[in-house]
C-alpha positions as CSV (number, residue, x, y, z in Angstrom):
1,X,115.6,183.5,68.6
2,X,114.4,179.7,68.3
3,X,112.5,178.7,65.1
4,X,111.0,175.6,65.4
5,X,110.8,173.9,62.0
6,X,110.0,170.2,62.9
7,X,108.2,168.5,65.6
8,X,108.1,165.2,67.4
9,X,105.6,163.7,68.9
10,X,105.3,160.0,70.3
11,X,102.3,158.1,71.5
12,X,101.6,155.1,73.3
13,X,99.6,153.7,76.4
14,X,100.2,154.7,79.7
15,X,100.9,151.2,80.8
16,X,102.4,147.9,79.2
17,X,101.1,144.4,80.2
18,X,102.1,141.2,79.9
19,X,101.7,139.2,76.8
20,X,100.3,141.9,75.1
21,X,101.3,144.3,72.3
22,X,102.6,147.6,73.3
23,X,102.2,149.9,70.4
24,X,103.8,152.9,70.2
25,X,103.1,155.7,67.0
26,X,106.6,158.2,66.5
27,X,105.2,161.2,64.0
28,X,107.4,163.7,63.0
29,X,106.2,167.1,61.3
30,X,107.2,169.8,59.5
31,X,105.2,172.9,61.1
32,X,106.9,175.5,59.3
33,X,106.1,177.3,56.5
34,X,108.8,176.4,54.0
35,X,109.7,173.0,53.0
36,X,112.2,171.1,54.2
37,X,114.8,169.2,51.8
38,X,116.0,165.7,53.0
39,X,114.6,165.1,55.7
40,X,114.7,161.5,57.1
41,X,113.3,159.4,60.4
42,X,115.0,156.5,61.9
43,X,114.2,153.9,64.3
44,X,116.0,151.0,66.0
45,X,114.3,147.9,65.4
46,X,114.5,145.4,68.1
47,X,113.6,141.6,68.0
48,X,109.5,141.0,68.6
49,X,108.6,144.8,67.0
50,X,106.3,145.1,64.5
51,X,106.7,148.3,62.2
52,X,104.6,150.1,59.8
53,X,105.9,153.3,58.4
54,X,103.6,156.1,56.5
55,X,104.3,159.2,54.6
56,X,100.4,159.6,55.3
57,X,99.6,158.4,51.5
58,X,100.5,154.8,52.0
59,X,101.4,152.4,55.1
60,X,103.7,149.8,54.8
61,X,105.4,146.9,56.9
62,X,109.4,147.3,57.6
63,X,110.7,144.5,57.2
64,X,114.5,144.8,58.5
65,X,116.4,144.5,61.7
66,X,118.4,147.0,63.4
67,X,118.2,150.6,62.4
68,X,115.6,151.5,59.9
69,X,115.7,155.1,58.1
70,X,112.7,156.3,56.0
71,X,112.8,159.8,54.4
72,X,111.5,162.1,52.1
73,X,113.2,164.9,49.5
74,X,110.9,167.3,49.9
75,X,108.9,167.7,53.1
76,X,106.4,170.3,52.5
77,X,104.8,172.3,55.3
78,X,102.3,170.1,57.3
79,X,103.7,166.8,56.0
80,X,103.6,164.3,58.4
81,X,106.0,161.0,58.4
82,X,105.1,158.5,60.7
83,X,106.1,155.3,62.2
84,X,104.2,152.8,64.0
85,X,105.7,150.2,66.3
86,X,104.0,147.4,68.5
87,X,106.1,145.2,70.8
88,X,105.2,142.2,73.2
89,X,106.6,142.3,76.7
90,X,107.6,139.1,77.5
């Protein structure tokens, strides 16, 4: 038997162009019905991205290179934690 507890979902545009920012939105959610206990979400951060990160309460700007790692104690059922990343294609 396979219980999903979490998923992950990513969003972004079907094409990139030139110049122009690419963003790209990374949610992962706890669509279970217990909570989950240390949960965290990581991203590698790569010259030219801009990343916000939001627990769905607040949004704020990461501000750091190389792997980033946001996460939460508790993760109750439906809780969402998201990251949002735009890059330029050069």
């Amino acid at each position: 038997m396979c219980i999903q507890e979490m998923h992950l979902h990513f969003e972004m545009p079907d094409a990139a162009f030139y110049a122009e920012d690419y963003p790209i939105r990374i949610t992962l959610e706890n669509v279970s019905d217990k909570t989950l206990y240390n949960v965290h979400h990581a991203i590698q951060i790569e010259q030219g991205m801009k990343v916000f990160y939001s627990d769905g309460t607040t949004k704020e700007k990461v501000e750091v290179s190389d792997w980033f790692s946001k996460g939460v104690e508790k993760f109750y059922p439906g809780d969402k934690l998201i990251f949002e990343a735009s890059v330029s294609i050069f």
